[in-house]
C-alpha positions in Angstrom: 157.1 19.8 113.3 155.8 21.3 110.1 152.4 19.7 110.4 152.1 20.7 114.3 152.7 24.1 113.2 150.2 24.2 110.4 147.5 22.5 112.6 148.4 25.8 115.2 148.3 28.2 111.8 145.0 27.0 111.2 143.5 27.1 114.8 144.8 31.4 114.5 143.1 31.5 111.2 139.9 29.9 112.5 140.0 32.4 115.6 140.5 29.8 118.4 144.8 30.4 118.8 145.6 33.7 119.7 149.0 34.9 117.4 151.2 35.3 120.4 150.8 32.0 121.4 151.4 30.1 117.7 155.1 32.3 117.2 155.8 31.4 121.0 155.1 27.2 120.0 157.3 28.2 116.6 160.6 29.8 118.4 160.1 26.3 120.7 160.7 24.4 117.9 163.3 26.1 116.4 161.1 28.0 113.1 162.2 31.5 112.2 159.4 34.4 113.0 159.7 35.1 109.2 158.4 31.3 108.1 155.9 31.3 111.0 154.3 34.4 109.3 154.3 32.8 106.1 152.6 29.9 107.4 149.2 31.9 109.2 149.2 34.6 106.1 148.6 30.7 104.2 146.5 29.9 106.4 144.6 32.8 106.8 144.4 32.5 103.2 143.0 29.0 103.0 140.4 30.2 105.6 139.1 33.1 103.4 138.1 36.7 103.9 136.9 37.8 107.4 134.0 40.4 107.3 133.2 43.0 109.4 135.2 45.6 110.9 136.5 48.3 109.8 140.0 48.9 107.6 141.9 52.0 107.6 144.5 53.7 105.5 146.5 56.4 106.1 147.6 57.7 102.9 149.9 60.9 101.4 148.4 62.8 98.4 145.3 64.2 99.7 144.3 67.8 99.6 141.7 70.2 101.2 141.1 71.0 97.4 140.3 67.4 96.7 136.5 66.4 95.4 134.9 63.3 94.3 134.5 63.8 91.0 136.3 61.0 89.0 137.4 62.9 86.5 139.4 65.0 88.4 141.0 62.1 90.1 145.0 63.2 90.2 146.7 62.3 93.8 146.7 58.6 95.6 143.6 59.6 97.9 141.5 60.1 95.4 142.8 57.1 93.2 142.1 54.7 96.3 138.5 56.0 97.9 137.5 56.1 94.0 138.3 52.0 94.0 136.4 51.8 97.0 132.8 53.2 96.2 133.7 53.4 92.1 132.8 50.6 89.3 134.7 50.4 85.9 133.5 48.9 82.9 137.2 46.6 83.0 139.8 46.2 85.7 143.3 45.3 84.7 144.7 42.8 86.8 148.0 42.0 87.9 148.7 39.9 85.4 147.7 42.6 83.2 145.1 40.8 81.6 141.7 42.1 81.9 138.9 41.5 84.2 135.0 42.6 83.2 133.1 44.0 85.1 130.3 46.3 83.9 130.8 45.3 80.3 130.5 41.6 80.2 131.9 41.1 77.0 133.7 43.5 74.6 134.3 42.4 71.1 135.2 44.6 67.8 135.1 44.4 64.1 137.9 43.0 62.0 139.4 46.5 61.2 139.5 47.5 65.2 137.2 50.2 64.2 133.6 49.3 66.0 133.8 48.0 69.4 131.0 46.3 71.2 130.4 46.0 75.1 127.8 44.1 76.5 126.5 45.6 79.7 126.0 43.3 82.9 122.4 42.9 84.0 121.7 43.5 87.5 124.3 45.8 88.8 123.1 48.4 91.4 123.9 51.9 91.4 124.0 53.1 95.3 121.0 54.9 94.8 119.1 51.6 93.9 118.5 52.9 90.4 119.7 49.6 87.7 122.9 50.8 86.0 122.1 50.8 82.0 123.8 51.1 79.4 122.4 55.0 78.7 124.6 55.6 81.7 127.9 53.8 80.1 127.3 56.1 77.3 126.9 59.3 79.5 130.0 58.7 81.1 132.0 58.6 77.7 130.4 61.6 76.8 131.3 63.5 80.2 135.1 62.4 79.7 135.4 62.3 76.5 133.8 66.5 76.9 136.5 69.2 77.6 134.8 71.4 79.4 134.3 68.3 81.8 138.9 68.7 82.3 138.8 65.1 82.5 142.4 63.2 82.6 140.7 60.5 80.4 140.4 63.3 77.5 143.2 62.6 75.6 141.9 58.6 75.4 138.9 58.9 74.1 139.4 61.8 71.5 139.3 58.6 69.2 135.7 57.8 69.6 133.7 59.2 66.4 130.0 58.1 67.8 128.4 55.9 70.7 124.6 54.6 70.7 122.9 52.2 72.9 122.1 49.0 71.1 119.9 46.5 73.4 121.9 45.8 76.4 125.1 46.7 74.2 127.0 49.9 73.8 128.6 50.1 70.6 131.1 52.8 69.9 132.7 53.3 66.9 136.3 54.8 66.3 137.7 57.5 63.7 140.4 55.2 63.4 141.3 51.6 64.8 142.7 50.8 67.8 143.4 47.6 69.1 144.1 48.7 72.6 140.9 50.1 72.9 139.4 47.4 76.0 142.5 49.0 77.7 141.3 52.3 77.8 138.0 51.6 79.2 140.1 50.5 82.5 141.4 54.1 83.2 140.5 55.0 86.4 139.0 58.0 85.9 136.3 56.3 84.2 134.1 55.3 86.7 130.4 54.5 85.9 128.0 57.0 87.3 123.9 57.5 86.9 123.6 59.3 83.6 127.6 59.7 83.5 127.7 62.2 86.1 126.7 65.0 84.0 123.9 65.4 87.1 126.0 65.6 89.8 129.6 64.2 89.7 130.8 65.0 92.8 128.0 62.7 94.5 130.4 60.0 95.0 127.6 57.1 93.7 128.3 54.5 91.7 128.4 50.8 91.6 131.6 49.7 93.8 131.7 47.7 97.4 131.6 50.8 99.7 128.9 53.8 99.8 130.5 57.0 100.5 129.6 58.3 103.8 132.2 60.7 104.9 133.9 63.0 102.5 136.3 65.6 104.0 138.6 67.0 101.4 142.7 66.6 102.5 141.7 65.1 106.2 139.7 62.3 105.6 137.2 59.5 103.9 135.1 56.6 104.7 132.7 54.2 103.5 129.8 51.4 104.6 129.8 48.1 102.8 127.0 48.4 100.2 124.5 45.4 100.8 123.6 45.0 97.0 127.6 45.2 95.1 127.5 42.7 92.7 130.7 40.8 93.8 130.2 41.0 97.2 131.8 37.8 97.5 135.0 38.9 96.0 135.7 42.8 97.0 134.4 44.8 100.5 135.2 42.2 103.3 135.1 44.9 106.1 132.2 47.0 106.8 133.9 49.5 107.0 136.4 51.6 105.2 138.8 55.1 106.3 141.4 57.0 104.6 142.9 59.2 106.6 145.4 61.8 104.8 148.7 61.9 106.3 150.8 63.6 103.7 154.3 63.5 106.3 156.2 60.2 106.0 157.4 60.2 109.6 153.6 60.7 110.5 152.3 57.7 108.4 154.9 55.6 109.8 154.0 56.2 113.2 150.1 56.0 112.5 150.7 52.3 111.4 153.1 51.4 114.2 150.6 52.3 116.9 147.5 50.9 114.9 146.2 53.8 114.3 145.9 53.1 110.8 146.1 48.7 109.1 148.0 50.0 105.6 149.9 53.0 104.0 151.2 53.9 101.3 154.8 55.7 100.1 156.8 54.2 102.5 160.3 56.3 102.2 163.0 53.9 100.4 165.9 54.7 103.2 163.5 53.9 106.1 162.4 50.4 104.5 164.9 48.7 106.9 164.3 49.9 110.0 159.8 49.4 109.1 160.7 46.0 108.4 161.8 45.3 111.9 158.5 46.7 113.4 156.5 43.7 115.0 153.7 42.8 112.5 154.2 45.1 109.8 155.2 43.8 106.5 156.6 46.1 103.5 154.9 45.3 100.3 156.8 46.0 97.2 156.4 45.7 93.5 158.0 46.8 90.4 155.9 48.2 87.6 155.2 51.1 85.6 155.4 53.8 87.5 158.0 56.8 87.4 159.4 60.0 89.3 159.8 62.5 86.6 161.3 66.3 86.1 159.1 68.0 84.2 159.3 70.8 81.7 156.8 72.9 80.0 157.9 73.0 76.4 156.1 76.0 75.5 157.3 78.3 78.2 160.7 79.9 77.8 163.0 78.9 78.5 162.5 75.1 78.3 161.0 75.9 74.9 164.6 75.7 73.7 165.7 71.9 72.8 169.3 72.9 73.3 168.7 73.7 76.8 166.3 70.5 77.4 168.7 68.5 76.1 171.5 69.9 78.6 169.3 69.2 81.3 168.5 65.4 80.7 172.8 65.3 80.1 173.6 67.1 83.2 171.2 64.4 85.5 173.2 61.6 87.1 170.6 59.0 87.1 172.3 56.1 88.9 173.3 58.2 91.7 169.8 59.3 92.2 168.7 56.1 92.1 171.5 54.9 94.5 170.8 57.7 96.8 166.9 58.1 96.8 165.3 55.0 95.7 168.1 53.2 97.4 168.0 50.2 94.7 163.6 50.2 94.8 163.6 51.0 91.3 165.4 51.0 88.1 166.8 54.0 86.2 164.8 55.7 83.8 165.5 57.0 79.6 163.6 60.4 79.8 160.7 58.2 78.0 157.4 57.1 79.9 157.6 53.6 79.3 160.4 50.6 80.1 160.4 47.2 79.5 157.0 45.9 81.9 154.9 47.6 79.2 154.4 45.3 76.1 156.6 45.9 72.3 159.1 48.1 74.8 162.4 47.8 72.8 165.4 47.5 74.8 167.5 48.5 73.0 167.3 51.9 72.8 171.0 53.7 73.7 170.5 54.6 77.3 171.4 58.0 78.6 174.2 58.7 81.0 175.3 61.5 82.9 177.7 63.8 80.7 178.7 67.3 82.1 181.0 68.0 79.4 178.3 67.2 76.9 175.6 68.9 79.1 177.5 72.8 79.1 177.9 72.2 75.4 174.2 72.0 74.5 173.5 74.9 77.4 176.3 76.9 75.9 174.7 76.3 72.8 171.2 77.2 74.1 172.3 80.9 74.9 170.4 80.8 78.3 172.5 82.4 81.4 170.8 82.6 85.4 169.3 80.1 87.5 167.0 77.9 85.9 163.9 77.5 88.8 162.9 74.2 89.7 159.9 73.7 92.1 160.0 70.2 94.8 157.3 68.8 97.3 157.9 66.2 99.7 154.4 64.7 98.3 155.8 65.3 94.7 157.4 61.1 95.5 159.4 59.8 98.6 162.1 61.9 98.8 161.6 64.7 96.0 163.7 67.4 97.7 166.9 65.4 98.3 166.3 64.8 94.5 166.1 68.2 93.8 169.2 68.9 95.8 171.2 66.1 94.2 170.1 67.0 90.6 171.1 70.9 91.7 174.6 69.6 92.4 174.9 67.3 89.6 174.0 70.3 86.7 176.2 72.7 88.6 179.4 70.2 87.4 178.0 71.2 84.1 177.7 74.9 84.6 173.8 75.2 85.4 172.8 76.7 87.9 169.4 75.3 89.4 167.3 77.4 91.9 165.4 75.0 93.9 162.1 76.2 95.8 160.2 73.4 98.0 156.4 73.7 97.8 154.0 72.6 100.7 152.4 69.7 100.3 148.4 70.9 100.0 148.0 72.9 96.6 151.0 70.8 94.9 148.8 69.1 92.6 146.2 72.1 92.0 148.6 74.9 92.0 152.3 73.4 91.2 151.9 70.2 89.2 150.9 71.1 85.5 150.5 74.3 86.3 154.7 75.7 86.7 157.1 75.0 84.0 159.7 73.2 85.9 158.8 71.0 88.8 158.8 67.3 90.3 155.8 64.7 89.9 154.8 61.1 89.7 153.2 59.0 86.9 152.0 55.7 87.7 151.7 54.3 84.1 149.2 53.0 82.0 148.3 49.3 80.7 149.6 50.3 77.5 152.0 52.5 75.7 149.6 54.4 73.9 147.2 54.5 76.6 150.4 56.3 78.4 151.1 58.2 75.3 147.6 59.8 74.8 147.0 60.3 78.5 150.1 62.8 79.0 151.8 63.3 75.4 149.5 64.1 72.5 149.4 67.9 71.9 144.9 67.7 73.2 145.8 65.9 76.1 144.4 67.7 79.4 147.4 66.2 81.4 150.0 66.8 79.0 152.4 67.8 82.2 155.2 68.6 79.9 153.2 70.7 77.2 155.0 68.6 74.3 152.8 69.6 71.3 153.7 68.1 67.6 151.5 67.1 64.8 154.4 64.6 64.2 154.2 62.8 67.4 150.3 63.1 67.2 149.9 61.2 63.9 152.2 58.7 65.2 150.4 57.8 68.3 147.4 57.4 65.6 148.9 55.1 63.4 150.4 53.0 66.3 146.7 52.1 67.5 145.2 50.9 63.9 148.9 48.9 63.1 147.8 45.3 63.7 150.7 43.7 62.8 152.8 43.4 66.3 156.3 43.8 64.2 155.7 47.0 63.1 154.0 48.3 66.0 156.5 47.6 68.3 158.8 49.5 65.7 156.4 52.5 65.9 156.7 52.7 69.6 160.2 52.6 69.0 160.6 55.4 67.3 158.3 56.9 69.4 160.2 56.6 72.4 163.3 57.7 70.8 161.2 61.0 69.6 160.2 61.9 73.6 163.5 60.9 74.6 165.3 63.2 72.2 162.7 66.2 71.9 160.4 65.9 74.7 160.2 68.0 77.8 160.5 64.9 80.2 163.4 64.2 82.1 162.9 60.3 83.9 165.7 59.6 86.4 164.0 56.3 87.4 161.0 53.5 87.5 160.0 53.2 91.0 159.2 50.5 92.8 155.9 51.2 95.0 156.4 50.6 98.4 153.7 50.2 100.7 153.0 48.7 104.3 150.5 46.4 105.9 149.9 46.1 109.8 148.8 43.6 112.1 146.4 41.3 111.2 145.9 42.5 107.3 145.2 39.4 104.9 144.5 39.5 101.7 147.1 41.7 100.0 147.8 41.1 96.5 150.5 43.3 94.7 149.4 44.5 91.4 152.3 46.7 89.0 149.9 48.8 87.2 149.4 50.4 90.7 150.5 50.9 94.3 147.8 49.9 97.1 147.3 46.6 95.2 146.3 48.6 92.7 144.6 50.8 95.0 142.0 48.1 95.7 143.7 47.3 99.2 141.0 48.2 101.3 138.5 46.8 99.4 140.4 43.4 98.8 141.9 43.6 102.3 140.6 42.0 105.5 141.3 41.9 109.5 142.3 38.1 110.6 139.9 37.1 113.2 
């Protein structure tokens, strides 16, 4: 039986059995739908990527106030079309090793200090123009600019000098930091022609796809570009779309009727009832990726630690996760990192949900009225039932939390980082102090909870130069116990990311660092013949 059915598996992968056909010969023998889809997705597999066609995506977290400009990359649009026409220097792969791509080789000095990547020869910008490495060093020197607001800021603050050596860009670091091929994988951080600093909303660089539409919160698309270096490897169809659908019921239904092949944010309490639609499989992974509360610790009256403090008390974390993530996830320390990053210690004391405790330290604070907290359904699947369970959960401790829902276009330009209390997603960082200088050092341009301390700041610096693992992992422990305890983050969980493929969709490969496959789905993705 098992031999007949992967003759059949082959004959769909190869285009000459129609799928229909191959699960009708399967129920006659007895095989469950479930191992006859395992069987072609191995077979289609073995058969590798179709070209042609086109792929679409229909995607939440686009806005009309989007633009191409990789620096200013914040919402799941961007982060995907950016994977499709961008190139990186180094990918991290799901294994979380790294991959090069632009830079050949990377190698540093004894003392971490001077780091030296050798540019690939031969690479194409989509303009035709040869990517150099004058144009690796421009695009450090955009980011690492502030005027430029780039998220990768905080990163690359390190970096005392650059220069162009040969076919080698060598940059040296005020201090060292053995982490520092990590960094290089951010993904705002894509290579442009002289760094951007020309035109960085042109959406050119070096990836499989060529931008060729580019309208801001509806939709984006790209043409296979003839010359990408790994055309063998990324950019099967020949054609890519996102379309933004920022409702959940929306997206759902896009992908049921084939309107769209993928999405993204699939809601955890309707996972059951997409798993039973005909040709649609849920993909899901755990990684390092979080739903936090956010508060501004400058801005009063969250600049109080007493009233902070009352907040992450009066949060019942497993009933959030019970209730929203509905088990996708695991629950969270009011740190960014848990144990899939590497030197997490587990052993720090986790907190619980502690009303008595809670009133004490808001008591203490001296605040009285309603503390405002601002919610978008795009803030993460299900953020206003959050909202309204957290409100419930700090009134058993005598807090009163005013809860006002945002739409979903100007969330991330007006709300997120912008208001002192509000809902928003992370979706980590190779590292911990990749994570750490992205969001919590006091320069950081996304520092989303304004935590500003010299303290913390000379930490994070010492943690990238410490070589030995021992005490860096110690470092990082005290580290975490420092945002934990003083920080403006409240983390009820780790999420799981939860996505959705449709009929015919081959090629899917989960990656943790990010959801989407690591938001390289439609250019790793193909249509079975």
């Amino acid at each position: 039986m098992s031999k007949e059915l992967e003759f059949l598996s082959r004959r769909v992968a190869s285009g000459k059995l129609n799928r229909r056909d191959f699960l009708g010969r399967a129920a006659a023998l007895g095989v469950s739908a479930a191992f006859a889809n395992t069987l072609l997705a191995d077979a289609a597999r073995a058969a590798g990527p179709v070209k042609g066609g086109t792929l679409k995506a229909g995607l939440q977290g686009g806005e009309s106030s989007n633009v191409l400009d990789p620096a200013l990359n914040l919402s799941q649009v961007n982060f995907s079309f950016g994977k499709c026409w961008g190139e990186l220097l180094v990918e991290l792969n799901p294994d979380g090793s790294l991959e090069n791509r632009i830079a050949e080789e990377i190698g540093s000095s004894a003392d971490a200090k001077t780091w030296t990547m050798k540019i690939r020869k031969g690479i194409e910008f989509h303009d035709g123009k040869t990517v150099k490495p004058e144009d690796v060093v421009a695009t450090l020197e955009r980011h690492s600019d502030a005027k430029s607001k780039s998220a990768a800021l905080g990163i690359l603050q390190g970096i005392d000098s650059m220069k162009v050596d040969g076919d080698n860009v060598v940059v040296a670091l005020k201090d060292p930091n053995a982490d520092f091929p990590y960094l290089m994988a951010d993904y705002h951080l894509v290579i442009q022609p002289n760094g951007g600093k020309d035109n960085p909303n042109a959406g050119i660089s070096a990836g499989p796809y060529k931008v060729t539409i580019n309208e801001p919160g509806v939709r984006y698309g790209g043409e296979k570009f003839a010359n990408y270096w790994q055309g063998d490897k990324l950019g099967h169809a020949a054609e890519v779309e996102i379309v933004v659908i920022n409702d959940a019921t929306a997206r759902t239904s896009a992908l049921q009727g084939g309107q769209v092949n993928m999405i993204n944010r699939v809601e955890p309490k309707i996972v059951d009832l997409v798993k039973r639609v005909p040709g649609v499989t849920i993909q899901t992974v755990s990684g390092r990726g979080f739903y936090p509360f956010n508060m501004f610790c400058d801005t009063a009256p969250f600049d109080n630690n007493d009233l902070r403090m009352a907040l992450k008390l009066a949060m019942d974390r497993e009933e959030l996760l019970d209730k929203i993530l509905r088990g996708y996830g695991e629950v969270g320390n009011d740190m960014p990192v848990n144990k899939a990053y590497p030197l997490f210690s587990d052993d720090i004391e986790q907190r619980k949900f502690d009303p008595e405790k809670a009133a004490e330290f808001y008591k203490k604070s001296g605040h009285s009225g309603s503390i405002l907290l601002r919610t978008s359904d795009v803030a993460f699947p299900g953020a206003v039932d959050a909202a309204q369970l957290y409100q419930q959960s700090c009134a058993k401790a005598g807090i009163k939390i005013e809860i006002k829902r945002e739409p979903g276009d100007g969330y991330w330009s007006e709300v997120w980082n912008k208001q002192p209390f509000s809902l928003s997603y992370w979706g980590g960082r190779p590292t911990q102090d990749q994570m750490y200088s992205t969001a919590y050092i006091s320069s950081a341009d996304w520092n989303d909870t304004r935590f500003k301390s010299e303290k913390f700041d000379k930490m994070v610096i010492a943690a990238r130069g410490e070589l030995d693992e021992a005490k860096r992992k110690q470092m990082y422990r005290d580290m975490g116990i420092m945002m934990r305890d003083e920080g403006g983050l409240i983390v009820p969980f780790f999420n799981q990311y939860i996505d959705a493929s449709g009929k015919g969709v081959q090629g899917w490969v989960s990656n943790p660092a990010q959801e989407m496959c690591g938001g390289y789905a439609l250019a790793m993705c193909w249509l079975e013949a």
